[in-house]
Each structure stands twice: as structure tokens, then as C-alpha cells.
N, C-alpha and C positions, 0 to 999 in steps of 0.2 A: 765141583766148580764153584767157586766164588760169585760173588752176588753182580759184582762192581765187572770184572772184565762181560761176563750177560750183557749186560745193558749198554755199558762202551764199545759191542761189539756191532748194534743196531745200528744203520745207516740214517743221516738225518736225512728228511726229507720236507719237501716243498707244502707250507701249510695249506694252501691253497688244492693240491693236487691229491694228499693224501690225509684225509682228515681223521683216518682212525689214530694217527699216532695220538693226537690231543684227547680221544678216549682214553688212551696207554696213560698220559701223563696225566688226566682226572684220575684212574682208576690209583694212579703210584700216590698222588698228592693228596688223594684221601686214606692214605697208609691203610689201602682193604683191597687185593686184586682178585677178583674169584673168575673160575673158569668161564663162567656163564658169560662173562660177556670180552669170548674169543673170537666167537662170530665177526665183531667189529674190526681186526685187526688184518691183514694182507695176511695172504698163503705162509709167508716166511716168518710170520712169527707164531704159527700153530704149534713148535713146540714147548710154547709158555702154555698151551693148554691140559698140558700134560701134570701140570702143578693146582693140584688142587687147591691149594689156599697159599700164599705166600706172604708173609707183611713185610712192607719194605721200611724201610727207617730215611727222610730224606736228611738225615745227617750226614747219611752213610757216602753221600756223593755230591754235593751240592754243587761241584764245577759243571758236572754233568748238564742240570736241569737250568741252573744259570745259563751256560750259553744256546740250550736250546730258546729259555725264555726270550734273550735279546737275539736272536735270531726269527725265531715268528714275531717279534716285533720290528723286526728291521724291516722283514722281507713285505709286513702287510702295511706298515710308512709307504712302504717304494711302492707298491701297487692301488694305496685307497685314489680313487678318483679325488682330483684337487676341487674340484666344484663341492663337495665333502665338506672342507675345512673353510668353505664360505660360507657355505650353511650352518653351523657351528659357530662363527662369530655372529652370524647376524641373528641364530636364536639366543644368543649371550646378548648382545646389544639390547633386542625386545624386552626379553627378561628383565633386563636392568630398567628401560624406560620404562615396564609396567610396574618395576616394583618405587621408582620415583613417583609416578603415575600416584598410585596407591597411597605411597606417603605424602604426597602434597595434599590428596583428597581426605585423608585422616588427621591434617593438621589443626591443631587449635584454632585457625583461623578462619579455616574452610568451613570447620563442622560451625562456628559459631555463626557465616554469613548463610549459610544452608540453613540454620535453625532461623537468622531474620528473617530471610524469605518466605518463610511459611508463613511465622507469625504475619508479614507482610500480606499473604494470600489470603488468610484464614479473617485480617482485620482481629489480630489480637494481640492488645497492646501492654496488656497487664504482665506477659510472658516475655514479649520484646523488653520493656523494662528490667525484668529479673536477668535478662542473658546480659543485658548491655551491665548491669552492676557486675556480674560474675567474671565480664572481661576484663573489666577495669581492675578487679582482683586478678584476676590471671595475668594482668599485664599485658594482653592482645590488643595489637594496633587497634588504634581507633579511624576509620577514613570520613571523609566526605559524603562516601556512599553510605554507610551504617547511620551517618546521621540525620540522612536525607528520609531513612524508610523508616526512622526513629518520629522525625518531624511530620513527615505523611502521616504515620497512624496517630498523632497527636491532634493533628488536623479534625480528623476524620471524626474521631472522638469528639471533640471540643464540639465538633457543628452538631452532633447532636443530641436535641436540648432535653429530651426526656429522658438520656443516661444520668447516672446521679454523679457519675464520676467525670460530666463534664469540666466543671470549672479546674478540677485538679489536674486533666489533662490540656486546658490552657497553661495554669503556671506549669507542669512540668516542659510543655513544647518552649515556652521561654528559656526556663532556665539551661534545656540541651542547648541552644543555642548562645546562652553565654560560655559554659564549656566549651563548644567550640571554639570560642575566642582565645579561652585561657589553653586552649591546644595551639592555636596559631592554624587552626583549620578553614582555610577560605570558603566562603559557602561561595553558591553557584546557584543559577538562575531556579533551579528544582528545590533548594534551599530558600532564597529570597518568596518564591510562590507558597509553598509550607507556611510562611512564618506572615504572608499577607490573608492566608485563609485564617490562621486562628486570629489575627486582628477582625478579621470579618465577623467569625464567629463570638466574639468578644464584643461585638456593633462597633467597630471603631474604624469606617471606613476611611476615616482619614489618618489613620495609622498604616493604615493598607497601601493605601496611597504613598506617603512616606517611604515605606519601604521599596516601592516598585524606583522611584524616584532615586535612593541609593543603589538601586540597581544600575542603573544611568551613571552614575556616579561614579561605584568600583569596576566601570567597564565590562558590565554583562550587561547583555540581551534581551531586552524583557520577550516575553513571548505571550500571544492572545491571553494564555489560559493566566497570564502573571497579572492582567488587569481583571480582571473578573470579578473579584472579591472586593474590591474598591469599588469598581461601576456598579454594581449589582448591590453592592451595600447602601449606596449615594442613594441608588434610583428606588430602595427599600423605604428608605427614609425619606422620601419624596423633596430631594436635594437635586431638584435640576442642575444650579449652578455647581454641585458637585460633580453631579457625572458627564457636565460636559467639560470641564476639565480633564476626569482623566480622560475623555474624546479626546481631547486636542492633544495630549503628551501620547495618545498611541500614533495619529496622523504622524505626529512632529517624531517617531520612531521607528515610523514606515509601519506598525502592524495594521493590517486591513481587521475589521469588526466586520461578523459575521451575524447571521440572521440571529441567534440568542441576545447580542449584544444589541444588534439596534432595535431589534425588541423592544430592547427594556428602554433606549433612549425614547424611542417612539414612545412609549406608554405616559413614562415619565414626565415628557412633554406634554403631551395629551392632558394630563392631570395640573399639569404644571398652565394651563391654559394659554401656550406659547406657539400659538397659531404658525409662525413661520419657521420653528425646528420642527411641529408636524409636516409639515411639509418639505424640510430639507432632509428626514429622516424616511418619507416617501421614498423621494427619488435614489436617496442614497440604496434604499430597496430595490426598488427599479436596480439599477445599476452591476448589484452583485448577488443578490438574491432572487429576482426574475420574478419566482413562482413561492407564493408563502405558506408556512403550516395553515394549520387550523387554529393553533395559539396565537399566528400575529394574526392571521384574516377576523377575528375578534377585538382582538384592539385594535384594528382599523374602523371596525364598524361600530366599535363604542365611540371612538371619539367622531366618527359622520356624524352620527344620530346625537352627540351633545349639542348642548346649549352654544357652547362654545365654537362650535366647528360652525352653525350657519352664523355665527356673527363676525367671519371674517372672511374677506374677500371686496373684490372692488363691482362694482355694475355697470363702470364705464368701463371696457381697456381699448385703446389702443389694436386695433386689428393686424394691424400692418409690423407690428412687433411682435406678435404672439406667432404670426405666420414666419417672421424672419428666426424667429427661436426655433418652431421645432424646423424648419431648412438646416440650421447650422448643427440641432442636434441628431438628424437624421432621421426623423419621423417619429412619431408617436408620444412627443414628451415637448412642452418649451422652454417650461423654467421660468414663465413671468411671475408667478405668484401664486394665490386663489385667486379666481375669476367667476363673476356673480356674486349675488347675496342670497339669503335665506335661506330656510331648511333642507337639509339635506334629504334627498330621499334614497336607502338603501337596501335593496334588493340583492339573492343570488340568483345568477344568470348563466345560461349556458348561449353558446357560439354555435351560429350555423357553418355548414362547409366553407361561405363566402368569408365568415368574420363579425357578420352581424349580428349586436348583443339582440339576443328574443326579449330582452323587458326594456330598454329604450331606441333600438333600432341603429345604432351609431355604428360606424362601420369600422374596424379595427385594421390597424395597417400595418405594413409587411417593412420595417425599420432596417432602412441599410448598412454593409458592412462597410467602411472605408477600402478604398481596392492595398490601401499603403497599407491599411492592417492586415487584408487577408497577405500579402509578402511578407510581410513579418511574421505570420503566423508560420506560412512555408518553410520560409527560414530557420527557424525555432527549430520545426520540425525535423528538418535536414540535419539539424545540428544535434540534434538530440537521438534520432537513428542512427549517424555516423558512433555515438558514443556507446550505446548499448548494441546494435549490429556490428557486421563488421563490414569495415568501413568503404573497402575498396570493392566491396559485393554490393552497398545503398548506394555508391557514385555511379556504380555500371548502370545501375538498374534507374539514374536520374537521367544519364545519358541514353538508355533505352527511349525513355519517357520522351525526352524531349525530340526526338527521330520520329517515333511512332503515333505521339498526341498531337494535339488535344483531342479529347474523348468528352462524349455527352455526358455519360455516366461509366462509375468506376463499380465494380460487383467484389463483395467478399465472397469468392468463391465456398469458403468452406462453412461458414453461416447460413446462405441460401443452401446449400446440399443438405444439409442437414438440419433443416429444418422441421418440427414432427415429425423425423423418422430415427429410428438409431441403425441405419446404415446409410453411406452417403449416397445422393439418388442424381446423377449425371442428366436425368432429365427432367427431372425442378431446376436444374439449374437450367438446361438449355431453355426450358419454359419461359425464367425470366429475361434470358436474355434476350430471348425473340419478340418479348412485349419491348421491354426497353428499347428496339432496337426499331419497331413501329411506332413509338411513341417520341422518336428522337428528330428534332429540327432538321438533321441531317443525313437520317437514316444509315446512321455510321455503328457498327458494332460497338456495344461499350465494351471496357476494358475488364475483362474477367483475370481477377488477382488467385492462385491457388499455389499452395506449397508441390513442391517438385515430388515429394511422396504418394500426392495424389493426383499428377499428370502422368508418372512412368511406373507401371506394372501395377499389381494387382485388378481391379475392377477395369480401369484404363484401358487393358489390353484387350478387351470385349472388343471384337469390329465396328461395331457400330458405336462404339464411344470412343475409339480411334479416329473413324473416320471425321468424328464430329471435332475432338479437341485439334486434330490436323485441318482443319477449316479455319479453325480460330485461329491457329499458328501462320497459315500463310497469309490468313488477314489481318494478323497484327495484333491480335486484340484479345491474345492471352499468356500471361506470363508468370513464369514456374518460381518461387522465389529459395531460395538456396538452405540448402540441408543444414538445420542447425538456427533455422531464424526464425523471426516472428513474425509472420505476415501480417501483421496488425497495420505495423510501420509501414509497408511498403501500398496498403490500399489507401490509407489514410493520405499518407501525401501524395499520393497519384490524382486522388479527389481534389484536394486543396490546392494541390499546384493545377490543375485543371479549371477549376472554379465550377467544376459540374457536380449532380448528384454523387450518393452516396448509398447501395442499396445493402443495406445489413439493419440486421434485428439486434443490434448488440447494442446494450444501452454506456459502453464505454463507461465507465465507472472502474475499473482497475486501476492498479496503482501506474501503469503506462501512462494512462488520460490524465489522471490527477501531478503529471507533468509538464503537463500544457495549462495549468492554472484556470480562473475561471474570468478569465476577463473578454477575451475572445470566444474560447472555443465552445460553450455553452450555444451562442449567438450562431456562431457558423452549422453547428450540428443541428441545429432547430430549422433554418433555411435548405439545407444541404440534405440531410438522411431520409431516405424513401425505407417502408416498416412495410413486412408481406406479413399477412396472415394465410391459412390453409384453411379451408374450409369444403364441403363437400363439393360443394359448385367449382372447385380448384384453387389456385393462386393466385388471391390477389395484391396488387401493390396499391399500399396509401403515399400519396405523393407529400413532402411537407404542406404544410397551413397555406394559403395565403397571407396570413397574419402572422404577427410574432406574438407567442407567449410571454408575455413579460406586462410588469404595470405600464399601463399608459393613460396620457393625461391629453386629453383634445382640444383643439382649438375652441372648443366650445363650453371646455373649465370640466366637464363629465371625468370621471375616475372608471378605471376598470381596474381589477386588481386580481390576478390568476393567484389559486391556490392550486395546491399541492393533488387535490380529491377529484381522479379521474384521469383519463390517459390520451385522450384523444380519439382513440380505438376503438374500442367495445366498450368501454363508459365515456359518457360525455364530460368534460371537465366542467369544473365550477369555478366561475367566478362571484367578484364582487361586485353590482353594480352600482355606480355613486353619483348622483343626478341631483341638481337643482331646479326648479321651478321657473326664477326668476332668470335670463338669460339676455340682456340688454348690452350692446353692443353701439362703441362710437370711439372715435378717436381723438383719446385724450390721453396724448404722452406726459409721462411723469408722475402719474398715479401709481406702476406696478413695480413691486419689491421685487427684479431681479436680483434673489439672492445668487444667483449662476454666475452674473457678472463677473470677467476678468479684468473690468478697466480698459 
């Protein structure tokens, strides 16, 4: 019998269903068919095992194996699952974006701004030099950014004076910056700041100066950190009339100066023996600084104790102005001037519960918020929830509020629960609200705030913490805030739009609070937030001050001046105290430098 009718005699069959034939056709298509593996084939073709060795030649038939091959191909087309051949584009798709992935991240450009950054990290400026030559031979774009972290560690270098290779890394920070030009590379305000610190470090604050000035000029921005190196060089050089210059071009750019800055104007002045910018650099303290380090609380108390500081001031003033001043400024400040003469006497003092300083006895007072600021403050707030919440869940929850308030006091539920414990504890919290709630003009439950995580199941479902948050529920006076939010937002303005306390240990400082700026809300949180401590004896609540922390200037010319060293709490805060001797009073309008004056 012939080889070819054999084989064309065999029935094809369904790959799927009979999978020895595909052994038959391994065992043919590696031209070696041995009996041994007969086993594998159906009943009907056991009489191939009767051949002990046969080699097949696939020359010898090629239509044969041909249409079997496009027939298991056909048939297993028609049967792969089509979900199959999505999965196979989109591991093709993947592939290709990690293999672009990969090539972008291998690019000459990539690797050369990944080698800046380091040297950027590391402050190493000798290697950023050699990469930024070796680009410029390679041809690799040069941007704005490469020149920016070129001119930073040039800076950085330059300022300091004990490297040797300072001066070289002033003129090279220039000269990147004239390549920039001959690039046609705009610099930007992180550029312009670069190229005013190595004027600084160069001493040439009025180069610095300059520079922030065509900042103005080409329509960038100066920013706080852009004046620095000019104010801070002026007031080096003990060039008051410098550095209140550049004072007046940050005012006249909108940027507020902060405690370093007026620092150094205060100092400046001080030396500068210019009795009434010590004094308008005071209150500009007062105003946005509040409470000072330990670096200004010393050049305050240098310039009391100079020579200078008891020889200015008047011994007559006018009473009835000094009273009409602080009225209009809201307590604790007037703005007529200095008041009295001679030496200064300056002591540190600490404040009793009432406010009264223990080393001259003067009583500190509790300085009001405008009611039209605290609205705007609400306001702010609302607008600022709606953007980062979501929006139509912060309206429900205003419209809640205003059905169910006003409330005495507002409680951060999940603050008080977890307070010295690490599990939350449903009865520190009912603890405070049951004080709060004997302590209240109206004997009204305050508003307990808690995320809906921890009003429904787990710990919650205890009976008797059931029973209790279902009290709260039908008395109104607790509310779940929505899966996915920040209950930060929702106690905060519950408080402020109420105009009641505030009981949380959280000192707000997150980047949340640092969107409320610090003109009001510093002010409002010092009058407004009740602080618990635990202690063996239990929970107690410290109610705010009677008085406000912040500098204050009295009708009787005395200075108090809060620092920073001590909490209220468990350390008593320090102050400064700053007292005269001489203290003569009569009324003689036209004597006092109302520098506050609006005309």
C-alpha cells in the first residue's frame, strides 16, 4: 500500500475535539513517527502501530497537510473568544507606549535635565557647568528652566564667601545670563531673583534693586523672596533710605513683608535712630505678625533700652485722641505716636488667666473683630469649600445650618475622639459635649461635626453609642458630613458663620488654613478656639484668653510685645514688657505724629 492513499484515507477532524490528530501531525512534521507514542491517537488508527519506524517525506503530500493547516486555522478564527483580540491590541498599544515611554526617558534631553537636577540637589555647580558645555556641543535645547538651576547654583555659590571659587561663580552667573539673551530666552521672575542675589552677593544692593525694578518693567511679578537681596543688602549697609525704598515698590506691588523683612526694617531703623519708622515697623508687627521670634523680641528690646528710644516721645498728649484712636482701631493699639519721655524700662513678663502683665500690672485687652470682617471671612470660606468640596453637598449642609443654628459652640468631632487615645473614644466626646453644653448661655447642645464613617457602623453600632448619637440626631445637633470630604470645612464654617466657639486641638496650619491668608483668621482663631487637655483628673477645656495675643500699645504709651516661647497651656508665654517712668497727661492737640492718619 502506498504511503499518500494511508493518509488521505484518515477523516479530518474537529481540532478542538480531537486533539491527538495534532500529535499525528508533530510526530509526521518532524519526519520521525515511532510506535511509542500510538497511545495518543483514537482506536482507528492503531493500525499505524503496527509500523515500527516509518519516515515520512513532507514533500511527498504537501496538499494534504496544507489544507489541514488552513483548516485548524480556520476553524480555531471561528471559535477564539473576540474579547481575545482586544486584549492583543491593547497589550500591543501598552507595548508601544512603554517602549515611547522608555525612549523619551533615554533621550538626550531627559538624561541631561536628570543629571541638572541632581547637581541642583547635591549643590554642585562645577558638574552643572561641564553638562551644560557638553549640551551646547551636542546641540540639546537649551530652556529657561536649565538656565534657571544654572543661575540658582551660581547664586548659591557666589554668597559664599569662604569658597575660593566665589568670585568666578559671580562672573560666570552673569555671563549665563547674557547667553540667554543672545538665545532670545526670556527669563522669568525665578531668573530675575537668581541674578538679584548674586548682585547681593557682589554688595551691590542697588543693582538688586534694579533688577527687581525691570522686573516691573518686562511684566513679571516680583515675588517676596524677589526683594530680599536688595532690602536685606540696604539694611546690611545701614542704608535706611535704601531699604525703605524698596518698602515702598513692594507696597506699591501688592507684596506683603513678612516677620524677616520687617525685621530687618525695624533694626535698620532702630540704628538708623528714626524714632517714628520704629514705631510704624511696630505696629506694622502688630498687624501681621502678632506674636514675634526671639530674634525680633531682641531688637525690640535693644532699641527700648537705647539712648535713643527714651528720647522720643511727647509728655503732654491729648487724651481724648489717644482714646478716640484705639475706639476706631478696635482696642489695644492708637497710633498717636510715642507717649511719655524717658527711659525705657524693659522687662519679660508673663500674663495671668485675667491679662494682667505680673511686672507692671496693666491689663491687656480682648481687641475686636469687625462683624463686616467676620461675613467676609464666612464668605471666603463658603466660596472656598464649594471649590475644593463638592459643591451641591457644602450648600445642603449651609442650608442644614441655617434651619438648625445658631449653636453656642461647634465640636470637631474626630479631634476630641481621639484625643490621647489611638482608638476613637464616643465618650470623650459625649464628656465634652456635656460640659459644653452646662457651660452654654442657652443650655443648647453644641453642634457636633463627625464624618459619616464614623456615625454608621463599626464602633457606632454599640447600643449604647447608638442610643446616644440618635439623641444628638433628633436634637439636631449632629451632623454626618458626606463620604469622600473633608470635615475640616464643614466645622470651620459652621463656627464662623455662628460666631460661637470652636472646640478642637488642631493648630490649623495645613495648606487648607494657609487659604484663608493671615489677616483675619489668625485673629478670629485666638478669640474663637477652646484647647482640651487629658489629664488623670480627666478632660479639661481651656476656654480662649480674655485678651488678645498680639502687640499692644495702651492708652498709657506702656508696650507689650508676645513672643513666640510658650503656649498658653502648660508653659506660660513670654512677653515683653516696655514701661516708662515718666507718665504725664493733659490735653494738648497738635503735639502727636499720627503717622496712621488718613486725612
Amino acid at each position: 500500500m502506498s504511503k499518500l492513499p494511508i493518509l488521505m484515507s484518515i477523516p479530518r477532524f474537529n481540532p478542538t475535539h480531537n486533539r491527538p490528530i495534532f500529535s499525528l501531525l508533530q510526530i509526521c512534521n518532524n519526519c520521525n513517527y515511532n510506535h511509542t507514542y500510538s497511545h495518543v491517537l483514537p482506536p482507528r488508527f492503531n493500525q499505524f502501530s503496527s509500523l515500527k519506524k516509518t519516515n515520512f517525506n513532507s514533500n511527498d503530500f504537501p496538499p494534504f497537510f496544507s489544507t489541514l493547516a488552513v483548516s485548524a486555522t480556520s476553524s480555531s478564527s471561528i471559535q477564539t473568544d473576540p474579547s481575545s483580540n482586544s486584549s492583543s491590541v491593547a497589550q500591543t498599544s501598552e507595548s508601544r507606549r512603554r517602549r515611547t515611554k522608555k525612549s523619551r526617558y533615554e533621550s538626550p534631553e531627559n538624561i541631561f535635565k536628570r543629571k541638572l537636577d541632581m547637581c541642583s540637589k547635591h549643590n554642585n555647580l562645577q558638574e552643572a557647568l561641564q553638562l551644560y558645555n557638553s549640551a551646547k556641543i551636542d546641540g540639546i535645547p537649551l530652556s529657561i528652566q536649565h538656565y534657571n538651576v544654572l543661575l540658582y547654583l551660581c547664586s548659591l555659590s557666589a554668597a559664599d564667601t569662604s569658597s575660593s571659587s566665589c568670585f568666578d561663580s559671580l562672573e560666570k552667573g552673569f555671563a549665563l545670563f547674557k547667553e540667554m539673551g543672545v538665545g532670545n530666552i526670556a527669563p522669568n521672575e525665578a531668573t530675575f531673583t537668581s541674578l538679584a542675589r548674586l548682585a547681593a552677593a557682589k554688595k551691590d544692593p542697588e543693582m538688586a534693586f534694579d533688577l527687581v525694578k525691570q522686573m516691573k518693567g518686562s511684566g513679571v511679578s516680583p515675588k517676596l523672596r524677589s526683594y530680599g537681596p536688595a532690602l536685606f543688602g540696604f539694611c546690611e549697609n545701614r542704608d535706611a533710605d535704601g531699604a525703605y525704598k524698596v518698602d515702598a515698590h513692594m507696597v506699591e506691588c501688592g507684596v506683603v513683608a513678612e516677620e524677616p523683612e520687617l525685621s530687618a526694617l525695624l533694626k535698620v531703623s532702630a540704628v538708623a535712630k528714626k524714632g517714628d519708622k520704629v514705631y510704624e515697623m511696630l505696629h506694622r508687627l502688630r498687624a501681621s505678625v502678632r506674636q514675634v521670634s526671639e530674634e525680633t523680641a531682641r531688637i525690640v528690646e535693644d532699641w527700648f533700652i537705647s539712648e535713643m528710644a527714651g528720647g522720643v516721645g511727647v509728655e503732654d498728649w491729648d487724651v481724648v485722641r489717644v482714646k478716640e484712636g484705639v475706639s476706631k482701631g478696635g482696642g489695644g493699639w492708637h497710633g498717636q505716636g510715642w507717649l511719655g519721655s524717658g527711659k525705657w524700662s524693659v522687662v519679660k513678663a508673663e500674663m495671668d488667666k485675667k491679662g494682667v502683665c505680673g511686672s507692671c500690672g496693666e491689663k491687656l485687652v480682648c481687641i475686636d473683630i469687625d462683624p463686616k470682617e467676620t461675613e467676609s471671612f464666612a464668605s471666603k470660606l463658603s466660596s472656598l469649600a464649594c471649590q475644593k468640596e463638592k459643591r451641591a453637598k457644602f450648600l445642603q449642609f449651609e442650608e442644614w445650618l441655617q434651619t438648625h443654628g445658631p449653636f453656642d459652640a461647634v465640636v470637631d468631632g474626630a479631634n476630641v475622639g481621639l484625643i490621647n487615645t489611638h482608638t476613637f473614644s464616643f465618650r470623650q466626646l459625649s464628656n465634652v459635649v456635656n460640659q459644653l453644653q452646662r457651660i452654654s448661655p442657652s443650655k443648647k447642645l453644641p453642634l457636633v461635626i463627625l464624618h459619616r464613617s464614623r456615625v454608621f457602623g463599626g464602633p457606632a453600632e454599640n447600643p449604647n453609642t447608638k442610643k446616644l448619637l440618635d439623641s444628638w440626631w433628633k436634637a439636631g445637633a449632629l451632623y454626618a458630613t458626606p463620604q469622600g470630604s473633608n470635615d475640616d470645612w464643614y466645622w470651620l464654617y459652621a463656627a464662623v458663620n455662628c460666631k460661637c466657639l470652636l472646640v478642637t486641638n488642631d493648630e490649623m496650619r495645613d495648606h487648607l488654613f494657609q487659604l484663608l491668608g493671615n489677616s483675619i483668621f489668625p485673629r478670629w482663631k485666638e478669640k474663637h478656639q477652646v484647647k482640651m487637655t487629658v489629664s488623670k483628673s480627666g478632660l479639661a477645656l481651656h476656654m480662649p484668653p480674655p485678651y488678645s495675643i498680639v502687640i499692644q500699645e495702651s492708652e498709657r504709651g506702656c508696650w507689650h510685645i508676645p513672643t513666640v516661647t510658650g503656649d498658653d497651656l502648660e508653659t506660660p508665654r513670654q512677653w515683653l514688657c516696655a514701661t516708662r517712668a515718666t507718665r504725664t497727661r493733659s490735653k494738648v492737640p497738635g503735639k502727636l505724629s499720627n503717622i496712621f492718619a488718613t486725612g
